[in-house]
TORVEXRO-305062 format. One record per residue: x, z, y of N, C-alpha, C, O, CB in turn; residue number from 1. Coordinates in nm, 3 decimals. Atoms other than C-alpha are relative to their C-alpha. Glycine has a CB too. Example, Ala and Ser with C-alpha at 12.3 -4.5 7.8 and 13.67 -1.06 7.14 Angstrom:
<recs>
nc1|nc3|nc2|cac1|cac3|cac2|cc1|cc3|cc2|oc1|oc3|oc2|cbc1|cbc3|cbc2|resi
0.089|0.000|-0.119|1.230|0.780|-0.450|0.090|0.000|0.120|0.194|0.066|0.118|-0.099|0.125|0.003|1
-0.082|-0.006|-0.119|1.367|0.714|-0.106|-0.077|0.073|0.109|-0.026|0.090|0.220|0.041|-0.142|0.046|2
</recs>
This chain:
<recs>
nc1|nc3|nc2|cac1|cac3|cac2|cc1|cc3|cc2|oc1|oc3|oc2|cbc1|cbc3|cbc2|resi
0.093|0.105|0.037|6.511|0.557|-7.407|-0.013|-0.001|-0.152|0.080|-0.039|-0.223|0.048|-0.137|0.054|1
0.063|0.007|0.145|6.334|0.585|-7.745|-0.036|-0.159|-0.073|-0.145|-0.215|-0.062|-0.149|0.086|0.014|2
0.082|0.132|0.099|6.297|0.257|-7.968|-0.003|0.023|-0.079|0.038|0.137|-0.104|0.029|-0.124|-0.026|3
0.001|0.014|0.166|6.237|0.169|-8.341|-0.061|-0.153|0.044|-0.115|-0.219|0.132|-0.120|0.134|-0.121|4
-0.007|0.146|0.058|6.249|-0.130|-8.521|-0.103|-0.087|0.072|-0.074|-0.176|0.153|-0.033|-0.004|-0.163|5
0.114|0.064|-0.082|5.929|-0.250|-8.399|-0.062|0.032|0.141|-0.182|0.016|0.162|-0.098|0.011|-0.073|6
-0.012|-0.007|-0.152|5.951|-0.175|-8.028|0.084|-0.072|0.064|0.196|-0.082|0.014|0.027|0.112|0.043|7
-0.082|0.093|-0.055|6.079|-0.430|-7.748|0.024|0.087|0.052|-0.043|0.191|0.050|-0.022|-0.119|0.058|8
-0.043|-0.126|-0.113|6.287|-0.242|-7.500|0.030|-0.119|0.111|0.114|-0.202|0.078|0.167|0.128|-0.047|9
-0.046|0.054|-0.133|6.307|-0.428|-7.137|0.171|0.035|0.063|0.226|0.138|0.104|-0.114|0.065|0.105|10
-0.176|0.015|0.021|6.676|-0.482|-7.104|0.068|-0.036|0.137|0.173|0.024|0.161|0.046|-0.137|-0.117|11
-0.009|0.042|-0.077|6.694|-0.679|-6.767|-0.105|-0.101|0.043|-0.189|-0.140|-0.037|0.095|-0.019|-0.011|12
0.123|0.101|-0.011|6.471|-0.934|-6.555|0.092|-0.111|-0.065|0.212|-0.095|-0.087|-0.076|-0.038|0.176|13
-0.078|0.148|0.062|6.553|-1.333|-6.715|0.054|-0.046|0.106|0.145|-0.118|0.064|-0.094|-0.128|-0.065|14
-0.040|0.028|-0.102|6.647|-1.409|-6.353|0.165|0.023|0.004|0.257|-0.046|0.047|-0.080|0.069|0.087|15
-0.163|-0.061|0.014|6.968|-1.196|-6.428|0.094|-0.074|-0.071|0.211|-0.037|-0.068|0.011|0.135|-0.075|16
-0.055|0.054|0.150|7.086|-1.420|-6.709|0.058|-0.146|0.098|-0.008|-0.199|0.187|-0.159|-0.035|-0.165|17
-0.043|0.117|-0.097|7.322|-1.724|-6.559|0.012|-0.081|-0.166|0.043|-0.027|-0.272|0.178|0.026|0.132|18
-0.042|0.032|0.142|7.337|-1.991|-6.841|0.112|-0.049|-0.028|0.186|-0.085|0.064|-0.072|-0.076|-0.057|19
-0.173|0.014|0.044|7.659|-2.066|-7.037|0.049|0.152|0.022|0.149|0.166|-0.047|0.110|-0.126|0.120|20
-0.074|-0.070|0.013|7.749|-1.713|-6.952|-0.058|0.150|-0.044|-0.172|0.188|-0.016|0.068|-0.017|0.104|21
0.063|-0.152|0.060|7.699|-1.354|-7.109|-0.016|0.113|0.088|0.067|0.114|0.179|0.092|0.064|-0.107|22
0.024|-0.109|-0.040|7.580|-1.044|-6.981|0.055|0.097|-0.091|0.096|0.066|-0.203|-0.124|0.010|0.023|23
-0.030|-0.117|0.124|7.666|-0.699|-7.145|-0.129|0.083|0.051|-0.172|0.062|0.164|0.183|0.105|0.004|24
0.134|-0.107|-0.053|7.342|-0.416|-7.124|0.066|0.082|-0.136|0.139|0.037|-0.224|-0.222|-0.069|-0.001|25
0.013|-0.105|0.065|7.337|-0.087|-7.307|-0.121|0.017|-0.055|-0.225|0.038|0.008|0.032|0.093|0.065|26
0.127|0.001|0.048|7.106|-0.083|-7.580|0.015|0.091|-0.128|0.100|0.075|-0.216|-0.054|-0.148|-0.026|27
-0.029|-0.161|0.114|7.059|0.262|-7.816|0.147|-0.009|0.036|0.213|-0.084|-0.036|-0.037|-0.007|-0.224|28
-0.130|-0.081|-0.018|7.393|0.392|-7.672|0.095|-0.149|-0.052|0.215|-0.142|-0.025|0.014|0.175|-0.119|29
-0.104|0.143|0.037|7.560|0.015|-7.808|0.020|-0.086|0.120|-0.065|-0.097|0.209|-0.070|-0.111|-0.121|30
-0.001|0.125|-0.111|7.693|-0.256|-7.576|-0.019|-0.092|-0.092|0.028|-0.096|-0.206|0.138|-0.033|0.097|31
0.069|0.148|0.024|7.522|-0.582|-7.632|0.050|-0.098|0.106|0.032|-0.087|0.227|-0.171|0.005|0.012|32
0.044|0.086|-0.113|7.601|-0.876|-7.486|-0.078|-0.128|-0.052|-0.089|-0.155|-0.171|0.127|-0.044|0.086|33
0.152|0.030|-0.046|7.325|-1.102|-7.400|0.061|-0.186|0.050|0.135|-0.207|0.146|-0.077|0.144|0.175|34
0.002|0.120|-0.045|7.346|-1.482|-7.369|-0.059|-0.116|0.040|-0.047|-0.178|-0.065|0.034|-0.019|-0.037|35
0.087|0.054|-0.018|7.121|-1.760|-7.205|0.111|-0.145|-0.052|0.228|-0.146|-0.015|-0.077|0.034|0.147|36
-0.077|0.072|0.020|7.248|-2.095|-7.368|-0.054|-0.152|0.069|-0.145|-0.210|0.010|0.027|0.017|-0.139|37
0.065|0.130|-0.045|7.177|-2.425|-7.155|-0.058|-0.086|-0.115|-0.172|-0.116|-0.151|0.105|-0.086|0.077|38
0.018|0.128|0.165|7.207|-2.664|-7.470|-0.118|0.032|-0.047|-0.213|-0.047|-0.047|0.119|0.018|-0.159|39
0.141|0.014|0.092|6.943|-2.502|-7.665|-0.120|0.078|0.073|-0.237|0.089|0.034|0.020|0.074|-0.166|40
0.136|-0.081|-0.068|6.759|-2.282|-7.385|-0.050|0.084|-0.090|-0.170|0.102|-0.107|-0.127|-0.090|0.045|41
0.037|-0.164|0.083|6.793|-1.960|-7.641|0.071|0.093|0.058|0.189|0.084|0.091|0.041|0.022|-0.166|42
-0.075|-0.098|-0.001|6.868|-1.680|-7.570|0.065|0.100|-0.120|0.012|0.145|-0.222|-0.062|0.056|0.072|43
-0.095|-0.102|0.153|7.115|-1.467|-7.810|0.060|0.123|0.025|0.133|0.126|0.124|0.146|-0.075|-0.068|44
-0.073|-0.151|-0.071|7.237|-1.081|-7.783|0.034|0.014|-0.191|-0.039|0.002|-0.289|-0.151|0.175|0.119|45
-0.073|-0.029|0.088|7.518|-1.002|-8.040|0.055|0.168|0.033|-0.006|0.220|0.126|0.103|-0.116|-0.007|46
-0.078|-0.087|-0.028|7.736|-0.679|-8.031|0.103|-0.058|0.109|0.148|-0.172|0.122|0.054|0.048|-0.122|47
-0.123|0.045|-0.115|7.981|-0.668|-7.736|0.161|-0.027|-0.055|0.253|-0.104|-0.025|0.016|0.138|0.118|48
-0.166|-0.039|0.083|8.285|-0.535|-7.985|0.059|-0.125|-0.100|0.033|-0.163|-0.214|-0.020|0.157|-0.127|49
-0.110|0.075|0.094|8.551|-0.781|-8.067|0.076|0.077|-0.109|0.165|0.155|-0.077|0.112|-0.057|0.087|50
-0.056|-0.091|0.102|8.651|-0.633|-8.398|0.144|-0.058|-0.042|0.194|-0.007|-0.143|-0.102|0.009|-0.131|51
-0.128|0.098|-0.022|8.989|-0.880|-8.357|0.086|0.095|0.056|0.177|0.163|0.010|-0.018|-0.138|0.103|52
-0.078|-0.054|-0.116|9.071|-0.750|-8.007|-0.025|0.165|-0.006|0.052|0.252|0.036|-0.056|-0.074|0.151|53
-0.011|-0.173|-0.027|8.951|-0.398|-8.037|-0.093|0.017|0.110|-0.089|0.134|0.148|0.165|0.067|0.050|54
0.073|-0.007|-0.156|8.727|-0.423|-7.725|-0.107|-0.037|0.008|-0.152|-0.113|-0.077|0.051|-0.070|0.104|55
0.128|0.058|0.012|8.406|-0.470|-7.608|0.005|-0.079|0.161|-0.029|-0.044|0.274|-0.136|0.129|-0.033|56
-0.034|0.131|-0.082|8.498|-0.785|-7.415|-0.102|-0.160|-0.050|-0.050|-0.259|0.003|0.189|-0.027|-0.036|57
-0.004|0.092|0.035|8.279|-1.072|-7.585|-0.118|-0.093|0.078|-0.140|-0.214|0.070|0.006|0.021|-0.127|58
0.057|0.078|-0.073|8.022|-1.115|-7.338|0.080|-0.043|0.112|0.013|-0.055|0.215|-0.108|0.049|0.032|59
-0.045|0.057|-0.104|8.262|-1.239|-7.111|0.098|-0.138|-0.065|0.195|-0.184|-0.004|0.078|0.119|0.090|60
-0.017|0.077|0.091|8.328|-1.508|-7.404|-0.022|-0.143|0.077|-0.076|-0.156|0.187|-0.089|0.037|-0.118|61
0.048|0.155|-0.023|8.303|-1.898|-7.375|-0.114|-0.014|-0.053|-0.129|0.078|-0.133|0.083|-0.111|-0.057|62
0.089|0.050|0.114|7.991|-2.046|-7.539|0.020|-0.158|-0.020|0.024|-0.237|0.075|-0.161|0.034|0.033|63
-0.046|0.123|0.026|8.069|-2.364|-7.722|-0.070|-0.061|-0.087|-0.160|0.022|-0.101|0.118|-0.003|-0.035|64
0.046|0.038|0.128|7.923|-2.563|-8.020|0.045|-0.097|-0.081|0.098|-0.202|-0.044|-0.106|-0.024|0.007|65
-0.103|0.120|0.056|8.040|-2.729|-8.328|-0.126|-0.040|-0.115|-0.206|0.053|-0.124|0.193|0.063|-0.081|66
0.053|0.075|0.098|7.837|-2.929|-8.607|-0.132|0.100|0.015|-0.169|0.165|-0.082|0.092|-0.016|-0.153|67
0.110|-0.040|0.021|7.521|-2.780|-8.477|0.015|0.169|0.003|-0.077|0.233|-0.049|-0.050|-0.068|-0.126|68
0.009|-0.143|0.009|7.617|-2.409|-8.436|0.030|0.016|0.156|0.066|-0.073|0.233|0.110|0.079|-0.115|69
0.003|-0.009|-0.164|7.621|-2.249|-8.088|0.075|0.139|0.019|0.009|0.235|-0.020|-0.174|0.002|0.078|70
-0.127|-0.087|0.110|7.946|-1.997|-8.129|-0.010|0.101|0.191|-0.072|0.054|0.286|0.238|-0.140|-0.086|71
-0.082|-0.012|-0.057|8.080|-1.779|-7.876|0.148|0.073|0.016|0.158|0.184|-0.036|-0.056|0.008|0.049|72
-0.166|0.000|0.008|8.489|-1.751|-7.812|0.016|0.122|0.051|-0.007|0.137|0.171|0.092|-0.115|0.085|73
-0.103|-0.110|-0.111|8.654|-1.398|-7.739|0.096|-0.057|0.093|0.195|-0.129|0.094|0.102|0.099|-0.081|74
-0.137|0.017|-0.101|8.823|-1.415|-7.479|0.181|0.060|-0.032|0.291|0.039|0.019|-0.051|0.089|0.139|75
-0.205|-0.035|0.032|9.155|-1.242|-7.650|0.039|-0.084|-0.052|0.125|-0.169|-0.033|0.070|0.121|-0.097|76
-0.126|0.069|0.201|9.243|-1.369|-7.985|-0.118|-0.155|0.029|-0.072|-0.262|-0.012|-0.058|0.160|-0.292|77
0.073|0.166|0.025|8.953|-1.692|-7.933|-0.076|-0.039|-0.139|-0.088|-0.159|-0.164|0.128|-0.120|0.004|78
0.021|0.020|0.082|8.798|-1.640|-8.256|-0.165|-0.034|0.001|-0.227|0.031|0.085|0.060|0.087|-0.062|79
0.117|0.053|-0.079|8.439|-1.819|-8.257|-0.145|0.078|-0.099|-0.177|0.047|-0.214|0.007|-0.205|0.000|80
0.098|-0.030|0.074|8.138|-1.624|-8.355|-0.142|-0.030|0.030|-0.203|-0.014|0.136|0.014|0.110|-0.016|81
0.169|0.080|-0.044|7.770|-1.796|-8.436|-0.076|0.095|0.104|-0.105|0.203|0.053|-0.126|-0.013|-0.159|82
0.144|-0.052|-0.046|7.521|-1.660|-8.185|-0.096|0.018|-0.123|-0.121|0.137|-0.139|-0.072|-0.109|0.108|83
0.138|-0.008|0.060|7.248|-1.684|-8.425|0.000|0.114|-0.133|-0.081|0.193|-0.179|-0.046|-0.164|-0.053|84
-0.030|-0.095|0.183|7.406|-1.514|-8.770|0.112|0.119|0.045|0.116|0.218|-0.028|0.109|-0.137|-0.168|85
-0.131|-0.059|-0.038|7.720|-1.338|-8.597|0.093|0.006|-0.114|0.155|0.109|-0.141|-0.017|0.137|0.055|86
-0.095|0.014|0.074|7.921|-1.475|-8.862|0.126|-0.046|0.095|0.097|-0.109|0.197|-0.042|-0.090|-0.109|87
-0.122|0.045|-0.035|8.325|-1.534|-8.763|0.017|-0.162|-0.075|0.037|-0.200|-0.190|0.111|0.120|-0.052|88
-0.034|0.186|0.078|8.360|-1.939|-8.802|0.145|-0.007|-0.016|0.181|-0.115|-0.063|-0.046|-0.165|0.120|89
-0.113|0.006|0.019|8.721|-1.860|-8.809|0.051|0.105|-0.119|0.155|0.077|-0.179|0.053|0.013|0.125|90
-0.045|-0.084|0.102|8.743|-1.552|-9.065|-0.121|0.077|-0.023|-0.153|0.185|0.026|0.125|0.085|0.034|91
0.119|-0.011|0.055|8.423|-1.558|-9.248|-0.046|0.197|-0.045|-0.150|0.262|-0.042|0.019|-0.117|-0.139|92
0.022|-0.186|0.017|8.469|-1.151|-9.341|-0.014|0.068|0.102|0.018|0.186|0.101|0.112|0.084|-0.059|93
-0.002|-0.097|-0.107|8.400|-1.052|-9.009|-0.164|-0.056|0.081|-0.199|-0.168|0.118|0.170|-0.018|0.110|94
0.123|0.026|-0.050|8.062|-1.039|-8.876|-0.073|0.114|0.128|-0.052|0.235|0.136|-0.083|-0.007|-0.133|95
-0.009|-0.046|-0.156|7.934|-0.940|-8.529|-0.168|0.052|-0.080|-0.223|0.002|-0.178|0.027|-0.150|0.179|96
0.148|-0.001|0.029|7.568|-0.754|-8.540|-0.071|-0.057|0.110|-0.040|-0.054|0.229|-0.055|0.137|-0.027|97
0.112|0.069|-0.083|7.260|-0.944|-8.417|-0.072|0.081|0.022|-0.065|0.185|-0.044|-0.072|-0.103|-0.046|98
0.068|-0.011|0.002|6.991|-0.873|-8.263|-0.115|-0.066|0.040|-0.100|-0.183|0.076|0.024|0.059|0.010|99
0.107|0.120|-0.050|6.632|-0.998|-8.171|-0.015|0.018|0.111|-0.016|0.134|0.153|-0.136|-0.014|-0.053|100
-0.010|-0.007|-0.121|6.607|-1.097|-7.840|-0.108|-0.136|0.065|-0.098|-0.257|0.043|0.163|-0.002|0.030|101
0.118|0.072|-0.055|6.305|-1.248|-7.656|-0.007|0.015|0.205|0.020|0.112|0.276|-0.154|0.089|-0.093|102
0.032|-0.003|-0.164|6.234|-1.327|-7.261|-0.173|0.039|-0.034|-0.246|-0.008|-0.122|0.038|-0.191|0.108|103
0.140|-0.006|-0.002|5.896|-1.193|-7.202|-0.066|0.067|0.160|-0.017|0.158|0.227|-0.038|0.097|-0.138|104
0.032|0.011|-0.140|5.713|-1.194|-6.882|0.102|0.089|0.112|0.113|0.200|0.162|-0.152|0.051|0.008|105
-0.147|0.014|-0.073|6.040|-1.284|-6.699|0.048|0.132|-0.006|0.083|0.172|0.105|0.003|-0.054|0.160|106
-0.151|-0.115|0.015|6.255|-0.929|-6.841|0.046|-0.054|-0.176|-0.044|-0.060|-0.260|-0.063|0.246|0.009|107
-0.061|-0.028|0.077|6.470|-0.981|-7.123|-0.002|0.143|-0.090|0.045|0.253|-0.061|0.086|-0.030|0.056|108
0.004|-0.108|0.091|6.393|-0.773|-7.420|0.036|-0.041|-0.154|0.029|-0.140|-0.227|-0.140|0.063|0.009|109
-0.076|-0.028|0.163|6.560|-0.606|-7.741|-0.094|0.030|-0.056|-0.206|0.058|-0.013|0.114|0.114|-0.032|110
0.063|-0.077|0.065|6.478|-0.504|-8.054|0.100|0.017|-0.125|0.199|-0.055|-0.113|-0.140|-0.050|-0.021|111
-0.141|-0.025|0.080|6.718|-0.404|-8.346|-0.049|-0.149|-0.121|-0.143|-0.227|-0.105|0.020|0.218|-0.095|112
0.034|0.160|0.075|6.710|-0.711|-8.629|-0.063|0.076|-0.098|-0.036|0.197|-0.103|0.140|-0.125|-0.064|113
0.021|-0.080|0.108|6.526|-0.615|-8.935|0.091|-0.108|-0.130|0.096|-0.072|-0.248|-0.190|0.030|-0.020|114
</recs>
């Protein structure tokens, strides 16, 4: 599967997506996981790789929120990273990559962030 920057890639249908909990998909050879969030009804796709735990475990994360941010928790070590920025709210030097992620006539699609 061929993308660039400005190409969506169909990822899964939105049907697939349970909310509160993550998916993982393969996107350019990366695991992504993929989150539908009740609270704000966004969807968010970060990198899968806990750079903590070593693993690509984080869509199987909590999603939680604190003063307006909408985080989610590895499941190893518990360290909480924004959905939106993939900054670490617990150890600010560690940052998850984003990407853009849109529902569009009901499939879930990528695109790399610019």
């Amino acid at each position: 599967m061929e993308t660039s920057n400005t190409t969506w890639t169909n990822i899964c249908a939105a049907n697939d997506l349970t909310p509160n909990a993550g998916i993982c998909a393969l996107y350019n050879d990366q695991q992504v996981a993929i989150f539908l969030c009740k609270q704000t009804n966004n969807v968010y796709a970060v990198a899968n790789y806990d750079p903590f735990g070593g693993a690509n475990v984080l869509s199987r994360g909590l999603i939680g929120s604190t003063q307006d941010i909408i985080y989610v928790a590895s499941p190893l070590y518990k360290q909480r990273f924004n959905l939106s920025t993939g900054e670490c709210l617990d150890s600010p030097d560690h940052k998850l990559k984003t990407y853009n992620v849109r529902i569009e006539n009901d499939q879930v699609q990528l695109k790399e962030a610019s």
